[in-house]
C-alpha positions in Angstrom: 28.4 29.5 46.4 27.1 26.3 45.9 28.2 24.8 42.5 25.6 22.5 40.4 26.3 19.0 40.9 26.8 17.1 38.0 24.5 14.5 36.6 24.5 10.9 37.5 22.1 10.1 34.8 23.1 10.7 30.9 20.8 9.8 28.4 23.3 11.5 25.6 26.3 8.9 26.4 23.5 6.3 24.1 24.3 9.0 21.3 27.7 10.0 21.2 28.6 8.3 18.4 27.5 6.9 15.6 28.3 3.0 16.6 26.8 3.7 20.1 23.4 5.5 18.3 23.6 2.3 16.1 23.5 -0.3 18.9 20.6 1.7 21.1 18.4 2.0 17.9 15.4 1.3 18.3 13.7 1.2 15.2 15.5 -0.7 12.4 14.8 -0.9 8.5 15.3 -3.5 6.5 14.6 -4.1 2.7 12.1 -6.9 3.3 9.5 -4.8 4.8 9.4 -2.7 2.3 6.8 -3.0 -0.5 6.4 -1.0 -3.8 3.3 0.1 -5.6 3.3 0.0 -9.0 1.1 0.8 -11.9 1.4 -0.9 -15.3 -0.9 1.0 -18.1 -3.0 -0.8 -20.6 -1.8 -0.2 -24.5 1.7 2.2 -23.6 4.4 1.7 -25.8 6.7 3.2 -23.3 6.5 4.3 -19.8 4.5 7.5 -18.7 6.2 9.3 -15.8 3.0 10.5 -13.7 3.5 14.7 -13.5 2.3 14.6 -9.7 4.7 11.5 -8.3 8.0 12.7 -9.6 10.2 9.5 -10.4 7.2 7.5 -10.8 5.8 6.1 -14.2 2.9 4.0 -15.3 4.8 0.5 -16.7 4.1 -1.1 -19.9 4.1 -4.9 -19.9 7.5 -4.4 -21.5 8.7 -2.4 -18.5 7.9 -4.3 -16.0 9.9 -7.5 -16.0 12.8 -4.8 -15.3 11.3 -3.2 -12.4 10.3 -6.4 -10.9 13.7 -7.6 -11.3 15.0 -4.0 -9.9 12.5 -4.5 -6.9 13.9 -8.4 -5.9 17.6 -6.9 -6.3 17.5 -4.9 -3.4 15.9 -7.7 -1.9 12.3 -6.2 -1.4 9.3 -8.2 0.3 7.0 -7.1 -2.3 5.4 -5.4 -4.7 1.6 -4.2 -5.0 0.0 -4.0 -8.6 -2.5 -1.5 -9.8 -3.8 -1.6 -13.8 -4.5 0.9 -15.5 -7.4 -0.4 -18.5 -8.1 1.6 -21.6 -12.2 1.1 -21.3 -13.8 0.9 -18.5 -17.5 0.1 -17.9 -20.1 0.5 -14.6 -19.6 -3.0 -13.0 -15.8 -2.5 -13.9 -15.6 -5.9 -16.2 -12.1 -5.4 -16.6 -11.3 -6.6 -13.5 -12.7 -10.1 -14.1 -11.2 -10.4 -17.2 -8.4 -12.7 -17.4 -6.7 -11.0 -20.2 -7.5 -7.7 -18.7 -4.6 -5.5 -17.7 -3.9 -6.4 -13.8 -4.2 -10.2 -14.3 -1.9 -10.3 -17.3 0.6 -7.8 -15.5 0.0 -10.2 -12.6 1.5 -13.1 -14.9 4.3 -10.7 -16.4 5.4 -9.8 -12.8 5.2 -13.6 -11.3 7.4 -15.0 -14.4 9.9 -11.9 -13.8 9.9 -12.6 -9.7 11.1 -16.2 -9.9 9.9 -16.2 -6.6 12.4 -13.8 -4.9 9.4 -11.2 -4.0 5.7 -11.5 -3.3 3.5 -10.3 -5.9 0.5 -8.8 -5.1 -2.7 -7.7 -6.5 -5.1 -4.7 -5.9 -8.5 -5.7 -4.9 -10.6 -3.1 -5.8 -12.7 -1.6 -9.0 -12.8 2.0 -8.6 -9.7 1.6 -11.6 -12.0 -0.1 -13.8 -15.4 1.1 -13.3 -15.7 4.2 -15.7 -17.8 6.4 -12.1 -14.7 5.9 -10.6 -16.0 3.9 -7.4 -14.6 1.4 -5.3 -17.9 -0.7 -6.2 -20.9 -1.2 -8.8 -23.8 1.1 -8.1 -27.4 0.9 -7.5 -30.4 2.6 -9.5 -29.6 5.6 -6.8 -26.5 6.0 -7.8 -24.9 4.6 -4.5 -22.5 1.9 -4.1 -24.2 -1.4 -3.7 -22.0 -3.2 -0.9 -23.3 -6.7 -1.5 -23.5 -6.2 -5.3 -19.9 -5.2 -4.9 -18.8 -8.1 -2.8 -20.1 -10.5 -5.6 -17.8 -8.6 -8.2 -14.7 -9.0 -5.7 -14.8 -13.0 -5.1 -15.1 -12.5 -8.4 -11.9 -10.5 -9.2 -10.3 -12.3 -6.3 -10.7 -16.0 -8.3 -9.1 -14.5 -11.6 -6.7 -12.5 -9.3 -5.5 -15.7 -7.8 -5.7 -17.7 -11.3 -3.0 -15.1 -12.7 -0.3 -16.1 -9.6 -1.1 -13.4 -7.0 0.0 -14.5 -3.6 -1.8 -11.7 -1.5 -4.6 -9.8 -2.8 -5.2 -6.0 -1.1 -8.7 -5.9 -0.6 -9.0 -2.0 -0.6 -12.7 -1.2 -1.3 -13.8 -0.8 2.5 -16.8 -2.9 1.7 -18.6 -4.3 4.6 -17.7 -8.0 4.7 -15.4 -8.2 2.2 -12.9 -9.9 3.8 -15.2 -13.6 4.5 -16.7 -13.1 1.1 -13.0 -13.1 -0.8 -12.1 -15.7 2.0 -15.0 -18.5 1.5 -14.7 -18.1 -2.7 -10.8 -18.6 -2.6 -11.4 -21.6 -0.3 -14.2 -23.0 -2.2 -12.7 -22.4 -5.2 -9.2 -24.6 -4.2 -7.5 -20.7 -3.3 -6.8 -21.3 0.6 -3.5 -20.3 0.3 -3.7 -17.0 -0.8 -3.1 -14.5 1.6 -5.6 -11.9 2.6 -4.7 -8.2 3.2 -7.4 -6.1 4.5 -7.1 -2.4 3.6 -9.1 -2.6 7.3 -8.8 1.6 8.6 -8.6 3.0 4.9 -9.9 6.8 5.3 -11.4 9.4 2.8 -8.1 11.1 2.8 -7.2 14.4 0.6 -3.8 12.8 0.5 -4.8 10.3 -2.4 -4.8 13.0 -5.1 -1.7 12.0 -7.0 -2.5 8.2 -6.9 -6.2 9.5 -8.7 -3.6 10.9 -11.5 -1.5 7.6 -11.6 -4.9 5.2 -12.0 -6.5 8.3 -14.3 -9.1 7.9 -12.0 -12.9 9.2 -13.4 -13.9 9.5 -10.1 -16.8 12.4 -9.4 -17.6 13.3 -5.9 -16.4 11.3 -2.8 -16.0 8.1 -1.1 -17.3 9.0 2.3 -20.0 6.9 2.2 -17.7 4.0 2.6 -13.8 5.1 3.7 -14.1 6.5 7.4 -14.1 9.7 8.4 -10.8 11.4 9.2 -11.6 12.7 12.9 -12.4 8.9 13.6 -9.8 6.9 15.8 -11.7 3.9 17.3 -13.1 3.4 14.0 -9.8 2.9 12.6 -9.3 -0.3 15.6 -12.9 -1.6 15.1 -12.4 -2.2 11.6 -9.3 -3.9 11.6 -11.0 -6.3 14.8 -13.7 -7.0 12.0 -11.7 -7.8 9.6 -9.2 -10.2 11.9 -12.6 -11.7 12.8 -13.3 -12.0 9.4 -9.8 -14.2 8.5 -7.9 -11.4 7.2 -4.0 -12.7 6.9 -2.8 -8.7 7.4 -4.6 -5.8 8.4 -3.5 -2.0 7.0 -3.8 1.7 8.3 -4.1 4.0 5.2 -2.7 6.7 4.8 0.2 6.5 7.3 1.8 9.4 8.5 -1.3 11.2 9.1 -2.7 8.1 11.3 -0.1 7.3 13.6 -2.2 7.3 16.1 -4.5 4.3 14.5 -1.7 2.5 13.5 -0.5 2.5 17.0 -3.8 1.3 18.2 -4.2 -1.1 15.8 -0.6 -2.8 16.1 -1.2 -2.8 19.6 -4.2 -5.0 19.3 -3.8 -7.0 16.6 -2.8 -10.7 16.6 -1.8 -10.3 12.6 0.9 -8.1 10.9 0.2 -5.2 10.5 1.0 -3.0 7.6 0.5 0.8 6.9 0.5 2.8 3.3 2.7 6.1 2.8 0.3 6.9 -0.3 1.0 9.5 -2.8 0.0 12.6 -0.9 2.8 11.7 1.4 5.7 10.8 -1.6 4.7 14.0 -3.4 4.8 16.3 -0.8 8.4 15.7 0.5 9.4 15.4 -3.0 8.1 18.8 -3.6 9.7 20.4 -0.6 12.9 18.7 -1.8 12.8 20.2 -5.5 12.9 23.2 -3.3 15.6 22.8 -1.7 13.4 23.1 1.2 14.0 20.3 3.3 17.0 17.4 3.0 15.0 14.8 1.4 17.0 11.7 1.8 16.3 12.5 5.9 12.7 13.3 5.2 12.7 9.7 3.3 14.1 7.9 6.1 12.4 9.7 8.9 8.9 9.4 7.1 9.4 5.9 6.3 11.4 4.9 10.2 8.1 7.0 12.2 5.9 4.7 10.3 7.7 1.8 11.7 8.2 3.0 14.8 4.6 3.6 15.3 4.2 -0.1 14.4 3.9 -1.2 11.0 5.7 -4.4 10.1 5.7 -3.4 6.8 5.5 -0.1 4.5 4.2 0.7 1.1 6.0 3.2 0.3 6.8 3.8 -3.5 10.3 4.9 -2.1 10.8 1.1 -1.7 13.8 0.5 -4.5 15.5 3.5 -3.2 15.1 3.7 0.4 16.3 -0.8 0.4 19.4 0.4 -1.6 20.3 3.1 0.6 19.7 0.5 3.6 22.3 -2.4 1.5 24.9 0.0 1.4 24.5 1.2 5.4 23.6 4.9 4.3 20.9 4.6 6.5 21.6 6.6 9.4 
């Protein structure tokens, strides 16, 4: 009888312990490439949790000079700011208003950062328009892409006027990118960084984000976020946008685009960041609640396959949590 030899090669002895798993890791997190969303609502006198994003609440201006603080505690690289206005019109005027709700949270949050986090804007006016689109509209009812890109260099300028350091262009407007870039530089903005929401697709995953901006959105966005069966889309944009002078380049959603974010990061010259939107947050949180899954692992896995796939950074709006679990080494 001949016995089995034994083997020479043994992947396991890399994961024996938990020192040796430590050292072969390949795929660390760290709190400064994390970045949180937030929202901050016009006229609140407290903060409103949002019934779909559990944990999650719309900040007053009065709330947010904590959670900015909370944020740069745990020694997070950002955060990204959406408003929510009270009135909203059909070019979106809000937007542009330098007292309107994003610039003066913009202000609030810069004071509150002292620096120790970057502050960034949402480029976009599907929360201020009262159609709900990304853009202004022509006498068709369609979004007008170079009537849009007017009211972004537009937003971008007050944007940058209220401290933001990187603006998330996020409209998938064609060209958006050298229109923000030549106003800012014209307008004495060059150093403002540029974040191209580049391979942004019409996902079914941005339903609880809709409830967070109270979004009065009827129909789609097809006409201008790709299709979801598209992959070299996905690169192409980004190339455009890189072209184009975009600073960053981002793959929205994430965990369903893996694939793009991988092609992307493996093409592109720029950092490359990647969205876990609120399809994504609320589902595991859901299958958490019951009892179904071990959410701090589904947390850490989500967030460490985004990585791993190769994001530099994640929005993730388990930023706070996830960069306090990593400062105290529960992170396994």
């Amino acid at each position: 009888m001949t016995s089995t030899p034994a083997p020479r090669i043994r992947p396991r002895r890399l994961r024996e312990t938990p020192a040796l798993r430590r050292l072969a890791s390949e795929t660390r997190l760290d709190p400064a490439e994390l970045v949180l969303p937030m929202f901050v609502r016009e006229g609140a006198s407290a903060p409103l949790p949002i019934a779909s994003m559990p944990g999650v609440v719309q900040h007053t201006l009065d709330s947010l000079p904590a959670a900015i603080d909370a944020a740069a505690s745990v020694g997070l690289g950002g955060v990204m700011l959406f408003g929510v206005p009270e009135q909203r019109d059909a070019r979106g005027s809000g937007a542009t208003d330098p007292e309107g709700i994003l610039n003066v949270a913009t202000r609030v949050a810069v004071e509150a950062s002292a620096g120790r986090l970057v502050v960034q804007t949402d480029l976009c006016l599907d929360e201020f328009t009262d159609h709900g689109h990304c853009g202004v509209l022509d006498g068709r009812g369609r979004v007008d892409n170079d009537a849009t890109l007017e009211r972004y260099t537009a937003m971008a300028l007050e944007q940058s006027r209220a401290g933001s350091q990187l603006l998330g262009l996020s409209g998938m407007m064609d060209g958006q990118v050298a229109a923000v870039r030549e106003a800012l530089d014209d307008g004495g903005h060059q150093d403002v960084v540029l974040m191209a929401y580049s391979a942004k697709y019409a996902s079914a995953f941005y339903g609880p984000f809709r409830d967070a901006v109270e979004s009065t959105l009827e129909g789609d966005r097809r006409s201008y976020q790709l299709d979801p069966g598209n992959r070299r889309e996905g690169l192409r944009e980004a190339m455009l946008d890189i072209e184009e002078g975009a600073d960053i380049v981002m793959v929205k959603p994430a965990g369903s685009y893996l694939d793009v974010l991988a092609d992307v990061a493996a093409a592109s010259d720029v950092p490359v960041w990647a969205y876990q939107v609120s399809g994504e947050y609320a589902m595991i949180e859901a299958a958490a609640a019951h009892g179904w899954i071990d959410r701090k692992r589904a947390v850490i896995e989500s967030v460490r396959g985004i990585r791993r796939a190769g994001a530099d950074a994640v929005l993730t709006y388990w930023a706070v949590e996830l960069a306090d679990w990593i400062r105290k080494g529960d992170v396994a």
